[in-house]
C-alpha positions in Angstrom: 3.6 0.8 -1.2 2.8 2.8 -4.2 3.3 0.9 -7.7 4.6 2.4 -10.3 1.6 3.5 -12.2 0.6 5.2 -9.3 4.1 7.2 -8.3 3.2 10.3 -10.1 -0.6 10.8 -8.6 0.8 9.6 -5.2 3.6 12.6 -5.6 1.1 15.1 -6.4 -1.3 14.4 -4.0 1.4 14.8 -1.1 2.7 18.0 -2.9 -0.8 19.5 -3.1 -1.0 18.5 0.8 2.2 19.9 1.2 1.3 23.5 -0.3 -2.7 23.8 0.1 -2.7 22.2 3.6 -4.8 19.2 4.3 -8.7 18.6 5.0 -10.2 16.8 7.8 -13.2 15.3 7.7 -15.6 18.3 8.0 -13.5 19.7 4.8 -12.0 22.3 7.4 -8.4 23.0 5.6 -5.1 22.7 8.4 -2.0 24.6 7.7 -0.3 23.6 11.3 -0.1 19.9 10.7 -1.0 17.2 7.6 -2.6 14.1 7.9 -1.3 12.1 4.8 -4.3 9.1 5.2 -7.3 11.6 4.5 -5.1 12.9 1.5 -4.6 9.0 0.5 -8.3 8.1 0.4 -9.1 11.4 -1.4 -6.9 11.0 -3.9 -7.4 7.7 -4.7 -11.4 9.0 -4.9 -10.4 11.5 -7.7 -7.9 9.5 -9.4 -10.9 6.3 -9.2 -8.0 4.0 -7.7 -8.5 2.2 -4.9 -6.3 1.6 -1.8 -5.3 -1.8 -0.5 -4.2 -4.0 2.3 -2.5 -7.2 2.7 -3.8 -9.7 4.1 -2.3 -11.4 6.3 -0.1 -8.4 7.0 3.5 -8.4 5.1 5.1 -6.1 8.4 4.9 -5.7 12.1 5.7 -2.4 13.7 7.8 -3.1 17.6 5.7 0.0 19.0 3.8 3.3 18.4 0.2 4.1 17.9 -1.5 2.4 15.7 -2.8 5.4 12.7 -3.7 2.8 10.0 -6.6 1.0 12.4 -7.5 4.0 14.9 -6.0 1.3 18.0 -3.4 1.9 20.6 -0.5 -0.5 20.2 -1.8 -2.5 23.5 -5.1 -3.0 21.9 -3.8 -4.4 18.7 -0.7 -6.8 20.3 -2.6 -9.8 20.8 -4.3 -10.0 17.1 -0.4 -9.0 15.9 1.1 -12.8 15.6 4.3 -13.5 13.7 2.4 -16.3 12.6 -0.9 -14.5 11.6 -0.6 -11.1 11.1 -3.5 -8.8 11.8 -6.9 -10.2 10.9 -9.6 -8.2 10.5 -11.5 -7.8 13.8 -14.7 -6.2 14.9 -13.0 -2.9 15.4 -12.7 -2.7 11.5 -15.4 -3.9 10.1 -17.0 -0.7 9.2 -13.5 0.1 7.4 -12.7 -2.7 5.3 -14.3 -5.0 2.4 -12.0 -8.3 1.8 -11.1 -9.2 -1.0 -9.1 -12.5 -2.0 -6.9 -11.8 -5.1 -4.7 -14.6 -5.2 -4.3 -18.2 -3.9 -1.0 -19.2 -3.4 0.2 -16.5 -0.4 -3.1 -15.7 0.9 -4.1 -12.1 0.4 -6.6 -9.8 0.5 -7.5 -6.1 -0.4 -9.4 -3.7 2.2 -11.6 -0.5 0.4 -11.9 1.9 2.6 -15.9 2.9 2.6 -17.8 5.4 0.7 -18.3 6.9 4.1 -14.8 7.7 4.6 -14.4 8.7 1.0 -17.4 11.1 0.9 -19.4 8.4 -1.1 -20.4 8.6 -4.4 -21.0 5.3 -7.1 -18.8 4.7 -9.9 -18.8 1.7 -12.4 -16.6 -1.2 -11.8 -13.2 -0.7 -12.6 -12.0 -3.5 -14.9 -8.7 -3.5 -16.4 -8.0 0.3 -16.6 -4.1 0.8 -17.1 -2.4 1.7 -19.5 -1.9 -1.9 -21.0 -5.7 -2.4 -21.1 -6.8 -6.1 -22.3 -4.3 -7.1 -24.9 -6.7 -10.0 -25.6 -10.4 -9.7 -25.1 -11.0 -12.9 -27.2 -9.4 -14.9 -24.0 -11.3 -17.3 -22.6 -10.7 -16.7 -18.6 -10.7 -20.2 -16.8 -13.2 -21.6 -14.4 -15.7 -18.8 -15.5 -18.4 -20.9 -18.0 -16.8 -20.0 -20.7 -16.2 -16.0 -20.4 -14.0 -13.6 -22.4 -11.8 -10.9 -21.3 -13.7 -8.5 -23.3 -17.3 -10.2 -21.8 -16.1 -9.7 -17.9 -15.2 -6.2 -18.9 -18.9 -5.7 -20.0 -20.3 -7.1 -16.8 -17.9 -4.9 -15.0 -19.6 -2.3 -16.5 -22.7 -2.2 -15.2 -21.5 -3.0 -11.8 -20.7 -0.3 -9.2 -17.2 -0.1 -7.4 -16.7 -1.9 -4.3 -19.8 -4.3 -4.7 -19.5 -8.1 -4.1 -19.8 -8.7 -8.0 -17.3 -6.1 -8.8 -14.5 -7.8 -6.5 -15.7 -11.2 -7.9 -15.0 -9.6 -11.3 -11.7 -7.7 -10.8 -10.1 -11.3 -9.1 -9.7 -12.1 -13.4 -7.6 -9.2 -13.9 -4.2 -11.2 -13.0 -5.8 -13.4 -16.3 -7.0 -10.6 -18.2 -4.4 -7.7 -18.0 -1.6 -8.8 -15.7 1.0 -6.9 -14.5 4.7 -7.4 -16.0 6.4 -8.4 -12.6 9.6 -5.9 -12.3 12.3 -7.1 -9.2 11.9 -4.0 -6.9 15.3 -4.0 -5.6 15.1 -0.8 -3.3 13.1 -0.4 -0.1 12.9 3.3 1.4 13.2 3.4 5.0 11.7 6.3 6.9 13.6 7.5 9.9 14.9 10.3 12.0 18.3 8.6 12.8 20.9 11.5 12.0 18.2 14.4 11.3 19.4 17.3 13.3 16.7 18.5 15.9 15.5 15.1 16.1 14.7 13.2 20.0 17.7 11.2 21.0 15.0 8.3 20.9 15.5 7.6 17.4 19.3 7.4 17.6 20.2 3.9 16.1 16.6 3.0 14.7 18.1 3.2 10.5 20.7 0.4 11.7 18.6 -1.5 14.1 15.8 -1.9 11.3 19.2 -3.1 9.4 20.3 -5.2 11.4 17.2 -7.0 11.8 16.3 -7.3 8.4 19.7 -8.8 8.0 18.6 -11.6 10.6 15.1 -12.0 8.9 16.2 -12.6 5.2 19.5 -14.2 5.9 21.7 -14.5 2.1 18.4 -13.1 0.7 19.2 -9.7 2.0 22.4 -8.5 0.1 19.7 -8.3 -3.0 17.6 -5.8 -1.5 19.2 -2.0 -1.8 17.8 -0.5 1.9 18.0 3.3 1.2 17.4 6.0 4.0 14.3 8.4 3.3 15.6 10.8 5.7 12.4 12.4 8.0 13.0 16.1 8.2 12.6 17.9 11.4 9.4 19.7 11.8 7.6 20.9 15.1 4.1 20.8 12.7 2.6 17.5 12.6 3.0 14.9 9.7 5.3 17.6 7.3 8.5 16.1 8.1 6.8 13.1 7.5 5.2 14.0 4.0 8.0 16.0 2.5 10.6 12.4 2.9 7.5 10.7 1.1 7.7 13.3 -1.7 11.6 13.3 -1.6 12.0 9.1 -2.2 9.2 8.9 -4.5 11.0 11.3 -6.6 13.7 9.0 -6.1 11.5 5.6 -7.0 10.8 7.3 -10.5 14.5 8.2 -11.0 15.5 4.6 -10.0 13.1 3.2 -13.0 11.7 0.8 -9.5 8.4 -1.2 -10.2 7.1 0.2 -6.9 7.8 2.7 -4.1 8.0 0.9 -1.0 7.6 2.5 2.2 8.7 1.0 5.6 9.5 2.8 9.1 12.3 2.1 10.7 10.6 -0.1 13.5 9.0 -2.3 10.7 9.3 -5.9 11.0 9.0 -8.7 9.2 6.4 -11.7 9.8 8.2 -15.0 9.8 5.6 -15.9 7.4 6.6 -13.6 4.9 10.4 -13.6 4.7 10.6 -15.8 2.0 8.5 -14.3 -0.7 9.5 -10.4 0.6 13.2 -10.8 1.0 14.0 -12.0 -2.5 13.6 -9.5 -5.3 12.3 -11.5 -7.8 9.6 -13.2 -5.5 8.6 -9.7 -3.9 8.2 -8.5 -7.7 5.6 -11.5 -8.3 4.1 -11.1 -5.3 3.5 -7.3 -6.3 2.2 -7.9 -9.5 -0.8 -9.4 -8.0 -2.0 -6.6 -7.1 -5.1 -5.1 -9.3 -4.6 -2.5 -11.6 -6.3 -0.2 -10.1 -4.2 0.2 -7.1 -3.5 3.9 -5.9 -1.0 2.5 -2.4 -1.4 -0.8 -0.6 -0.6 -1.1 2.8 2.2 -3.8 4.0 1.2 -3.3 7.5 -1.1 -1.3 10.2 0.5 1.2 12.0 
């Protein structure tokens, strides 16, 4: 999920991919297949944004290997609850910080590390959109007294991704919140109908349909479910990255609050039907994010 703030940068950076080929780790540049998470974290690294998780988990994926948290689908089934979702186990520790940003439906953020994003320090981000503080005079509850415009100077001389700088960026939803917007379309990535495609993914688009249907019950006529057709490429991950590119141009020309992503063998967690299926609670639930999101991940897959 990309919000909308972050459409644009998340376009380019796939384009870039798209043209320039991607880097892996050792900064050696690929032209016979892209790996759109490295180009995530980098991005996010230049555009100083930061990429998120839920927590617990908004989706389930029914199979596959598991790219988001380096696991085969067998390893990960037994943390994968429809009750629960995936909590963060000892396998990914050394990726994650967690961060609570909201009481309510209990979520939390995940940073990736300054090892994976080559590592440098940069001051705490604290209310950095375009809205900014529209009141630094405003006393921020439960904080002994504190201003907008004071937290902003603690952030300050905090680094990004330290314990005090989470603790801090928690009073942005007081300080510069979000203007909810219903996000009424979800793009759906699949191969169903793509000529050259396996016969596997025949049906997949209208299975993921059908069971959203089932999951959301009356809930789900308000939620527009438009194909983001996968092209067919033998090269790994460009079929892939050129649908991204295709419905995020589309996200911007529907005026949506955010791009949301899903695969066509996402599923919903029981526990979160009620707050994703309705447009105007998935637009609150959105808004919670901090402002400094680049994507945020609904699910590990």
């Amino acid at each position: 999920m990309a919000p909308r703030n972050s459409i644009d940068d998340f376009h380019a950076a796939l384009t870039h991919g798209l043209l320039h080929g991607s880097k892996d780790r050792k900064q050696n540049v690929h032209h016979n297949s892209l790996d759109p998470e490295p180009t995530f974290y980098r991005a996010a690294r230049e555009y100083r944004k930061k990429i998120y998780a839920f927590n617990p988990l908004v989706i389930w994926h029914e199979g596959g290997y598991s790219n988001t948290w380096g696991k085969v689908r067998g390893n990960i089934t037994g943390l994968e609850t429809k009750k629960q979702g995936i909590k963060v186990s000892s396998g990914m520790t050394n990726t994650t910080q967690k961060i609570s940003i909201n009481s309510g439906h209990q979520r939390a953020v995940q940073e990736k590390d300054s090892k994976r994003l080559g590592g440098f320090a940069t001051k705490c981000a604290f209310c950095e959109g375009e809205r900014g503080i529209p009141n630094l005079d405003l006393v921020v509850p439960r904080t002994g007294g504190n201003t907008c415009g004071s937290i902003k100077s603690m952030a300050a001389r905090e680094i990004n991704g330290s314990i005090m700088c989470a603790t801090l960026q928690k009073e942005e939803n007081v300080c510069c919140p979000v203007p909810y917007s219903p996000t009424k379309t979800i793009f759906i990535i699949s191969l169903q109908g793509t000529p050259g495609a396996h016969e596997r993914n025949n049906g997949r688009l209208d299975l993921f349909k059908e069971k959203w249907q089932i999951a959301c019950g009356s809930s789900s006529a308000s939620t527009n479910i438009e194909h983001c057709p996968a092209l067919f490429d033998k090269r790994r991950g460009y079929g892939l990255t050129q649908a991204w590119i295709f419905c995020l141009w589309r996200a911007r020309q529907l005026d949506e609050g955010a791009a949301i992503f899903l695969e066509d063998d996402a599923r919903l967690f029981e526990n979160s039907t009620q707050e994703f299926c309705d447009i105007n609670k998935r637009g609150e639930l959105l808004s919670k994010l901090p402002s400094d999101t680049f994507v945020a991940f609904l699910g590990g897959h």
